[in-house]
Backbone and ligand atoms as CSV (ligand in chain L), in Angstrom:
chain,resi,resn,atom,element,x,y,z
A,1,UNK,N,N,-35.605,7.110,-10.124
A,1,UNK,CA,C,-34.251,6.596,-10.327
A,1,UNK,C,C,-33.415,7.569,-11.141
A,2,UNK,N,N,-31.670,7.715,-10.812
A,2,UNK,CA,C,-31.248,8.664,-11.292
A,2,UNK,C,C,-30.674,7.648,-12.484
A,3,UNK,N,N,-29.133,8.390,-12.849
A,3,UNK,CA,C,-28.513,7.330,-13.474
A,3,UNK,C,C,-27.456,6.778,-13.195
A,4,UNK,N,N,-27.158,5.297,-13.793
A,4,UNK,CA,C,-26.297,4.255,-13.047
A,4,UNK,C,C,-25.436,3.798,-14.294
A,5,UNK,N,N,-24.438,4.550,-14.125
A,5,UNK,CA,C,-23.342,4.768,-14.574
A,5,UNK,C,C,-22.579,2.851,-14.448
A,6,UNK,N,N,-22.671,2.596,-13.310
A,6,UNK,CA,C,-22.018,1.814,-12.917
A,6,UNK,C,C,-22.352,0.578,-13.582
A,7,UNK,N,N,-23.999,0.309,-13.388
A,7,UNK,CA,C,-24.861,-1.044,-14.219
A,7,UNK,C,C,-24.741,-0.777,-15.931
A,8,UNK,N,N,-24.872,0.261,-16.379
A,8,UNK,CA,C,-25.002,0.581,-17.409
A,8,UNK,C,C,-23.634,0.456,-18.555
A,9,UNK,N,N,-22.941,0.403,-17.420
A,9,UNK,CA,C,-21.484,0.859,-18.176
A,9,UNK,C,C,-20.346,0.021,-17.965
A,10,UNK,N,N,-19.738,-0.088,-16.422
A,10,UNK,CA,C,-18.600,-0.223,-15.548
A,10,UNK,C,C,-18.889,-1.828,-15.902
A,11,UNK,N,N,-19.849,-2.206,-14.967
A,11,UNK,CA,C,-20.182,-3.733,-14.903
A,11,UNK,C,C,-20.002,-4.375,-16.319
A,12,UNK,N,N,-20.581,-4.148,-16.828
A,12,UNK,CA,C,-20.905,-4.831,-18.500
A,12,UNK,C,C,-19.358,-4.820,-19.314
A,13,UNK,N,N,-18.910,-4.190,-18.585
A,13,UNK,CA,C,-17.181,-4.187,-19.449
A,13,UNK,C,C,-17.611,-2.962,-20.706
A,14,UNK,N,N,-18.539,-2.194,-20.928
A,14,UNK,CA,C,-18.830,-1.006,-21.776
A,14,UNK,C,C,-17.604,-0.165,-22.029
A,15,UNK,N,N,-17.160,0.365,-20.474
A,15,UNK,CA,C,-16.025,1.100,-21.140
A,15,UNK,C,C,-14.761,0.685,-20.237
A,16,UNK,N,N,-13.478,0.943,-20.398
A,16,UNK,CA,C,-12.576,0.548,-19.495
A,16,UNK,C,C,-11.389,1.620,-19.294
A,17,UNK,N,N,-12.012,0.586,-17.460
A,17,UNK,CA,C,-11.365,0.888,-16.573
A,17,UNK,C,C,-10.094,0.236,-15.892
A,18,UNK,N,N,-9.505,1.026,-14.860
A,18,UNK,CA,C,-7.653,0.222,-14.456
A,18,UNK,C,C,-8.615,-0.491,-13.314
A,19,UNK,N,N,-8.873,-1.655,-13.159
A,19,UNK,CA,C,-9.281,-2.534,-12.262
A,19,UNK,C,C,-8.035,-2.507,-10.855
A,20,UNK,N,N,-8.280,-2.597,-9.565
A,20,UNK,CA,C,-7.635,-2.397,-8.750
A,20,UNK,C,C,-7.655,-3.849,-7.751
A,21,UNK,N,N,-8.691,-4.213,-7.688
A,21,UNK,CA,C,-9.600,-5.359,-7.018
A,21,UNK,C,C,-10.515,-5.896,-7.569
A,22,UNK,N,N,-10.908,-7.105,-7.281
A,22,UNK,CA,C,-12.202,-7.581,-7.477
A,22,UNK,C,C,-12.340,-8.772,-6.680
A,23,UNK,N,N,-13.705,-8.895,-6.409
A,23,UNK,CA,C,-13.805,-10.193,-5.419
A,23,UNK,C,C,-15.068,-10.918,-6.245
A,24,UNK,N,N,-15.869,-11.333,-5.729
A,24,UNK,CA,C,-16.856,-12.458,-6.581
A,24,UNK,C,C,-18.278,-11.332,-6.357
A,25,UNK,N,N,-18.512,-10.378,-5.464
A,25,UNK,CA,C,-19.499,-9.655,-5.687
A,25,UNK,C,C,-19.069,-7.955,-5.432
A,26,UNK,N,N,-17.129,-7.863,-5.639
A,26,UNK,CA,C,-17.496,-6.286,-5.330
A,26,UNK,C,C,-16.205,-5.808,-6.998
A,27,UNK,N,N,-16.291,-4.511,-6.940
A,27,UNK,CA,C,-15.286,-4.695,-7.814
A,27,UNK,C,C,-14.480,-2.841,-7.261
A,28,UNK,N,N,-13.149,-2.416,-7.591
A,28,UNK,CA,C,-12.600,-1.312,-7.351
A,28,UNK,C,C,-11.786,-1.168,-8.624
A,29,UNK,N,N,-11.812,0.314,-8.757
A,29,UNK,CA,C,-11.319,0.497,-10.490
A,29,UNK,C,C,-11.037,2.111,-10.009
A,30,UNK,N,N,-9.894,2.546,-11.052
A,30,UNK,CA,C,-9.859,3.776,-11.361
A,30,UNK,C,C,-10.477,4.601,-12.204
A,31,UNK,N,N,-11.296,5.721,-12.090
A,31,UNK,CA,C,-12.655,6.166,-13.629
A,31,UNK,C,C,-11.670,6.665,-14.074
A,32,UNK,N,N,-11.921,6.755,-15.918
A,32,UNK,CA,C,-11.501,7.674,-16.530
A,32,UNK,C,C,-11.277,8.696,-16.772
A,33,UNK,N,N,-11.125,9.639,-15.557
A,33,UNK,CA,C,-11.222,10.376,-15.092
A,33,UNK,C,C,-11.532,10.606,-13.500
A,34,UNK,N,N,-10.664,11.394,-12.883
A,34,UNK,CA,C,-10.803,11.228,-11.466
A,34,UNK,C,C,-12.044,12.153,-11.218
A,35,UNK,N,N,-13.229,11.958,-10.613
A,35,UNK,CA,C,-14.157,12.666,-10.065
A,35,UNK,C,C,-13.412,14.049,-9.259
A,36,UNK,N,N,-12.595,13.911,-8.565
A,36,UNK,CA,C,-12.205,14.487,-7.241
A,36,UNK,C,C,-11.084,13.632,-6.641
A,37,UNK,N,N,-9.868,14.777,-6.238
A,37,UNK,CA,C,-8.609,14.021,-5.617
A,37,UNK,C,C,-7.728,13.877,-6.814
A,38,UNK,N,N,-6.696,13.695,-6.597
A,38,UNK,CA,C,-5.710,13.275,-7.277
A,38,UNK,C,C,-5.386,11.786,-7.980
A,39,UNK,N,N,-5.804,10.860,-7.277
A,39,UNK,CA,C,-5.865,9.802,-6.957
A,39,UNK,C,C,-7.393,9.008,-6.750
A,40,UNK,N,N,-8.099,8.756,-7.243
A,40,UNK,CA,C,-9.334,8.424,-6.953
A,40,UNK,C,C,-9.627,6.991,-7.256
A,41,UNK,N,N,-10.322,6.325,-6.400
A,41,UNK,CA,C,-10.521,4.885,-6.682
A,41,UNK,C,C,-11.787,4.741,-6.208
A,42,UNK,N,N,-12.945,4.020,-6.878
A,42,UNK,CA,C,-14.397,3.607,-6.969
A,42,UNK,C,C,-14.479,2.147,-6.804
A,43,UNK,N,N,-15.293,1.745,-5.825
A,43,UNK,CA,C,-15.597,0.707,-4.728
A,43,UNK,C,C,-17.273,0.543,-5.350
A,44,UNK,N,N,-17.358,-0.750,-5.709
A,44,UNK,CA,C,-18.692,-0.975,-5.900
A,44,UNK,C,C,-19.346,-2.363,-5.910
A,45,UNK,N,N,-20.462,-2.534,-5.455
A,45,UNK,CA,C,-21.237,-3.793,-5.555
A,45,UNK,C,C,-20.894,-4.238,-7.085
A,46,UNK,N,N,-21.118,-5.552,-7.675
A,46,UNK,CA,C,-21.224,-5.605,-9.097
A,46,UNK,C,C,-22.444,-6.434,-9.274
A,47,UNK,N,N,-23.813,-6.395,-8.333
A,47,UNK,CA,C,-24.833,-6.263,-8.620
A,47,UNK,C,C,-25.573,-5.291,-7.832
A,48,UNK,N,N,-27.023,-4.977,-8.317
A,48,UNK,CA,C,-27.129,-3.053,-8.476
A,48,UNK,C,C,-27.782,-3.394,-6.730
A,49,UNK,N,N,-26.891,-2.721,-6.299
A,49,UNK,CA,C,-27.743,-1.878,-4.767
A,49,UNK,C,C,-27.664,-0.514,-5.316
A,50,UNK,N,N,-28.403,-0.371,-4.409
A,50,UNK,CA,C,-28.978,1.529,-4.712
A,50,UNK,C,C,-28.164,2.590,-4.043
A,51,UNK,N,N,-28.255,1.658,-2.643
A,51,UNK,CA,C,-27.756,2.928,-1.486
A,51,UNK,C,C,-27.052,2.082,-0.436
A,52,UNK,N,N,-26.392,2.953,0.338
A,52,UNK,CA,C,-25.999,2.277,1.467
A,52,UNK,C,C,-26.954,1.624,2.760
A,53,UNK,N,N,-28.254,2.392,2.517
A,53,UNK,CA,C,-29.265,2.250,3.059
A,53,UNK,C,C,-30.047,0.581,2.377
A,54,UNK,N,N,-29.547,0.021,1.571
A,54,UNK,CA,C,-30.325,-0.719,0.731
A,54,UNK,C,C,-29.290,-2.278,0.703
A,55,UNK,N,N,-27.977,-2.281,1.410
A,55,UNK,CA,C,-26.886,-2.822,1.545
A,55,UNK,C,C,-26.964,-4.007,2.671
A,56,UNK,N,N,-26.959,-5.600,2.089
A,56,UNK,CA,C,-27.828,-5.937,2.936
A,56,UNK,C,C,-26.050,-6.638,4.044
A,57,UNK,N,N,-26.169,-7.164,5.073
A,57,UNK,CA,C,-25.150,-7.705,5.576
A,57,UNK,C,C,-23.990,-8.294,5.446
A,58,UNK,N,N,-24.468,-8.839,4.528
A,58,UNK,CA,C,-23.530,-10.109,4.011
A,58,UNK,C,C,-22.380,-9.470,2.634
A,59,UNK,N,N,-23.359,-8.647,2.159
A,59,UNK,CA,C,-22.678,-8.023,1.047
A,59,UNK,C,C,-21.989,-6.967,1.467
A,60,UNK,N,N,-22.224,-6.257,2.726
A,60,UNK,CA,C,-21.978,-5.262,3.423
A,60,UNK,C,C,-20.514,-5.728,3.969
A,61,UNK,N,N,-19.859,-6.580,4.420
A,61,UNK,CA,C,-18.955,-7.658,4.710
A,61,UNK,C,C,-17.762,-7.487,3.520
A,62,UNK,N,N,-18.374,-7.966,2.571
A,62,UNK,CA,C,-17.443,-8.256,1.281
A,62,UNK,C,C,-17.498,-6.869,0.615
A,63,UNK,N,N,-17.874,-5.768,0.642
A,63,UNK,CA,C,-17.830,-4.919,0.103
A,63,UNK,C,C,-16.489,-3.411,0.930
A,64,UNK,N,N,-16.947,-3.657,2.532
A,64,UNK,CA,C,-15.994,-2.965,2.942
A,64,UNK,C,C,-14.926,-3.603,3.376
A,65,UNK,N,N,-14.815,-5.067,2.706
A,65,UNK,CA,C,-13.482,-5.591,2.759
A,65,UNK,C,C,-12.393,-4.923,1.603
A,66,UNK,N,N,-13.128,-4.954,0.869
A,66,UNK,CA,C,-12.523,-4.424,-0.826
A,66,UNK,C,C,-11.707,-2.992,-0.278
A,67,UNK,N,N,-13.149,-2.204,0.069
A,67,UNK,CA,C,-12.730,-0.516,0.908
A,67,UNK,C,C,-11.282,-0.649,1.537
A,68,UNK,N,N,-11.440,-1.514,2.351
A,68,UNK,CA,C,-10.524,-1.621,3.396
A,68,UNK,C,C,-8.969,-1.787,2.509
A,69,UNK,N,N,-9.187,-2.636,1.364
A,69,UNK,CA,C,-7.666,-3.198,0.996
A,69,UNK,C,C,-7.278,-2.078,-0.081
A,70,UNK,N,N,-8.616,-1.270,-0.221
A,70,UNK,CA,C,-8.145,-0.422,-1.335
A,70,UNK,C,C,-7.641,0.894,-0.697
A,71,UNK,N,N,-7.928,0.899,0.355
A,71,UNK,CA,C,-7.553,2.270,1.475
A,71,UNK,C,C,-5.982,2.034,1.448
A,72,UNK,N,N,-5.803,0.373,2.242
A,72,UNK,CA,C,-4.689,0.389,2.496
A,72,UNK,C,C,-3.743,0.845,1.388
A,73,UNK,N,N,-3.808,0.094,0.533
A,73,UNK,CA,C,-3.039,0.286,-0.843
A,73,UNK,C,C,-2.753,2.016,-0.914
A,74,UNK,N,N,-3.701,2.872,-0.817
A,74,UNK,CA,C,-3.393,4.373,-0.931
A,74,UNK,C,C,-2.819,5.177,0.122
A,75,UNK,N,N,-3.134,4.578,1.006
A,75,UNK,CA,C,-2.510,4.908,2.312
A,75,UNK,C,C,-0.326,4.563,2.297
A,76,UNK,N,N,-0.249,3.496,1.837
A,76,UNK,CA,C,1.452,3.153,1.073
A,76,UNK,C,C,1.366,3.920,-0.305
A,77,UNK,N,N,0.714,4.410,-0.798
A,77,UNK,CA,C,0.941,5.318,-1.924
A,77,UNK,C,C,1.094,7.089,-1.505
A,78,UNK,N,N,0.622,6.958,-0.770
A,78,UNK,CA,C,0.306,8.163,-0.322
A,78,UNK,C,C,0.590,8.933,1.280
A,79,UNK,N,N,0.263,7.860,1.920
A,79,UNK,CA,C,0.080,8.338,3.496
A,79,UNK,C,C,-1.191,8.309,3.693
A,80,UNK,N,N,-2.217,8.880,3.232
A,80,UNK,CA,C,-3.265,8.755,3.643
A,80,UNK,C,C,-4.790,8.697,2.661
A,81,UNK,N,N,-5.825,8.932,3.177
A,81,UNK,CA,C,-7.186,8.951,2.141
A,81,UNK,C,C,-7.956,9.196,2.880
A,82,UNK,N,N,-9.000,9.502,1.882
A,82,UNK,CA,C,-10.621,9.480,2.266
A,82,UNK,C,C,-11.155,8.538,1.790
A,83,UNK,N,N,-11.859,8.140,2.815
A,83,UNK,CA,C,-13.164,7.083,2.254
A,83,UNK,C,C,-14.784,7.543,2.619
A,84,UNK,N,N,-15.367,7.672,1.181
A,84,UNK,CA,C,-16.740,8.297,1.689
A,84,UNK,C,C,-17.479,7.513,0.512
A,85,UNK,N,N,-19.049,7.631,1.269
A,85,UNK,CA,C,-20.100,7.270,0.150
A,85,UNK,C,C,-21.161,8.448,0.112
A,86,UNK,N,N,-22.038,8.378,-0.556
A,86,UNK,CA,C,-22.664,9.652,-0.631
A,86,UNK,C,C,-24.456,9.035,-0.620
A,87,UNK,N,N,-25.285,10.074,-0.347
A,87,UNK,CA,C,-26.443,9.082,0.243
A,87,UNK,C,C,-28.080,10.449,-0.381
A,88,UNK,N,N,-29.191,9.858,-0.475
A,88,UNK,CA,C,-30.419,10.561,-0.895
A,88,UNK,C,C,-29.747,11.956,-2.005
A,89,UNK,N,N,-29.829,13.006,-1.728
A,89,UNK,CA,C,-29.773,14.204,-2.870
A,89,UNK,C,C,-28.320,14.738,-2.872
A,90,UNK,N,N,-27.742,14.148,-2.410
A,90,UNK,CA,C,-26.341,14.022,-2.717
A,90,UNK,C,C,-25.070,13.558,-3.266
A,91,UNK,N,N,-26.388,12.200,-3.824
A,91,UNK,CA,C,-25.749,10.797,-4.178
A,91,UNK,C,C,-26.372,11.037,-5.945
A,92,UNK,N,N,-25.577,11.484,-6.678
A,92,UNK,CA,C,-26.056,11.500,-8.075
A,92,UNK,C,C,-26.169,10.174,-9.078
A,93,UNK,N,N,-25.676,8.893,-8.790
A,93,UNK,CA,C,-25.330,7.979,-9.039
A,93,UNK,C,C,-26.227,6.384,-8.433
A,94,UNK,N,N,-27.092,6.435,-9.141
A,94,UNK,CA,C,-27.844,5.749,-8.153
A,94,UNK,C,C,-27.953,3.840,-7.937
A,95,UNK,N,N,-26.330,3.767,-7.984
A,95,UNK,CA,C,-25.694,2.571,-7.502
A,95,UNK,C,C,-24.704,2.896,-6.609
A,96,UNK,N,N,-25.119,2.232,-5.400
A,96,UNK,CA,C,-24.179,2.470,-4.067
A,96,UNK,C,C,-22.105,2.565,-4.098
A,97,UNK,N,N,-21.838,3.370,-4.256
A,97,UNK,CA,C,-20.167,3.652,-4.619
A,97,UNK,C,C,-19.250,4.410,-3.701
A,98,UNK,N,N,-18.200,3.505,-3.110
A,98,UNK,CA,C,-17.670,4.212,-2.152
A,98,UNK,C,C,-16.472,4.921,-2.929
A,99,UNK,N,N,-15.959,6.417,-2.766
A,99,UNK,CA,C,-15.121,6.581,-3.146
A,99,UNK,C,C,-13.885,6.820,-2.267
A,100,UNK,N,N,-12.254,6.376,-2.681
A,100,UNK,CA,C,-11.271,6.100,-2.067
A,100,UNK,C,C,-10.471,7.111,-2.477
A,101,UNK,N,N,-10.090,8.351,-2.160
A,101,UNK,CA,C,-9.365,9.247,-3.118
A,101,UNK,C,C,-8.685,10.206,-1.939
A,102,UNK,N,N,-7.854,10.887,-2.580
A,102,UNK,CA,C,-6.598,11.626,-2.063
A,102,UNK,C,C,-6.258,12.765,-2.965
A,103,UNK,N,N,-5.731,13.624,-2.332
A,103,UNK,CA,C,-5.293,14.821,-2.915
A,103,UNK,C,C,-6.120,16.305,-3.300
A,104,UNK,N,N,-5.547,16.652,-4.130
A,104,UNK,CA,C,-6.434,18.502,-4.362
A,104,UNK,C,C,-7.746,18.060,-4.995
A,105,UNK,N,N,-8.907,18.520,-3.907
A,105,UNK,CA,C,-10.202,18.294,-4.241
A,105,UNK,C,C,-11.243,17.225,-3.715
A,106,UNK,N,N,-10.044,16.837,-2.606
A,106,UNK,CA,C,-11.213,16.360,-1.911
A,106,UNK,C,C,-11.376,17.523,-0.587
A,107,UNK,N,N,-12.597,16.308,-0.109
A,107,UNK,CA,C,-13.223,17.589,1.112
A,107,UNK,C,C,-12.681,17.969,2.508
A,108,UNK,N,N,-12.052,19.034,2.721
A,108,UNK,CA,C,-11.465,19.425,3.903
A,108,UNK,C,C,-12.654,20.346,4.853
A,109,UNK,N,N,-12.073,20.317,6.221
A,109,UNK,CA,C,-12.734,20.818,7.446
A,109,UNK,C,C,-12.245,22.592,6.861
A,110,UNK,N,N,-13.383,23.257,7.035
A,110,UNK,CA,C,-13.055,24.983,7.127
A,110,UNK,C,C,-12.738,25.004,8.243
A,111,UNK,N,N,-11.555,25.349,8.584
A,111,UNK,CA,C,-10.904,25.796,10.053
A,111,UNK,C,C,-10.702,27.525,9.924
A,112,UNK,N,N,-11.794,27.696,10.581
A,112,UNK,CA,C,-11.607,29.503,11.445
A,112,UNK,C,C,-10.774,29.802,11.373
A,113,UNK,N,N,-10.454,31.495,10.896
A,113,UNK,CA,C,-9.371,31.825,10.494
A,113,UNK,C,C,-8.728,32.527,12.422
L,1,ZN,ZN,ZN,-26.756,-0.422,-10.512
């Protein structure tokens, strides 16, 4: 197990965050700091799944509902977003977190010069 920022910290009300959403099992917040993007917003279970791999149906439902309203919201802020989760040795965070973010620093296609 890596570390879980999210159980440890986010959930418990430890440190605070600009809350964006919340539903009865998901929650979306701005970190204190943007990971990446200009604009960044964090999508999460608010009990501990691991992975997306570990995400069972039902919660799977109510969780990319949240995604969905938090996209929209940036999408009228912005025009547009990314929505990604990150998965095995890529995923440093080892509570399942979608991130919603926009701007300098997120990940673009290398297009051939
Ligand atoms: Zn957790």
């Amino acid at each position: 197990m890596g570390p879980d920022w999210y159980c440890d910290e986010v959930i418990p009300g430890k440190i605070e965050v600009e809350v964006l959403a919340r539903t009865g099992n998901t929650l979306a917040f701005r970190p204190p700091l943007p990971g990446f993007g200009t604009d960044h917003v964090i999508v999460i279970p608010t009990r501990h799944v691991a992975s997306l791999l570990d995400l069972d149906d039902d919660l799977a439902l109510e969780l990319l509902a949240t995604v969905k309203a938090v996209a929209a919201q940036a999408i009228e802020r912005h025009g547009g977003c990314q929505v990604l989760t990150t998965l095995g040795s890529e995923q440093h965070n080892r509570h399942l977190h979608w991130h919603v973010a926009v701007g300098r620093g997120v990940a673009r296609f290398v297009k051939p010069d």
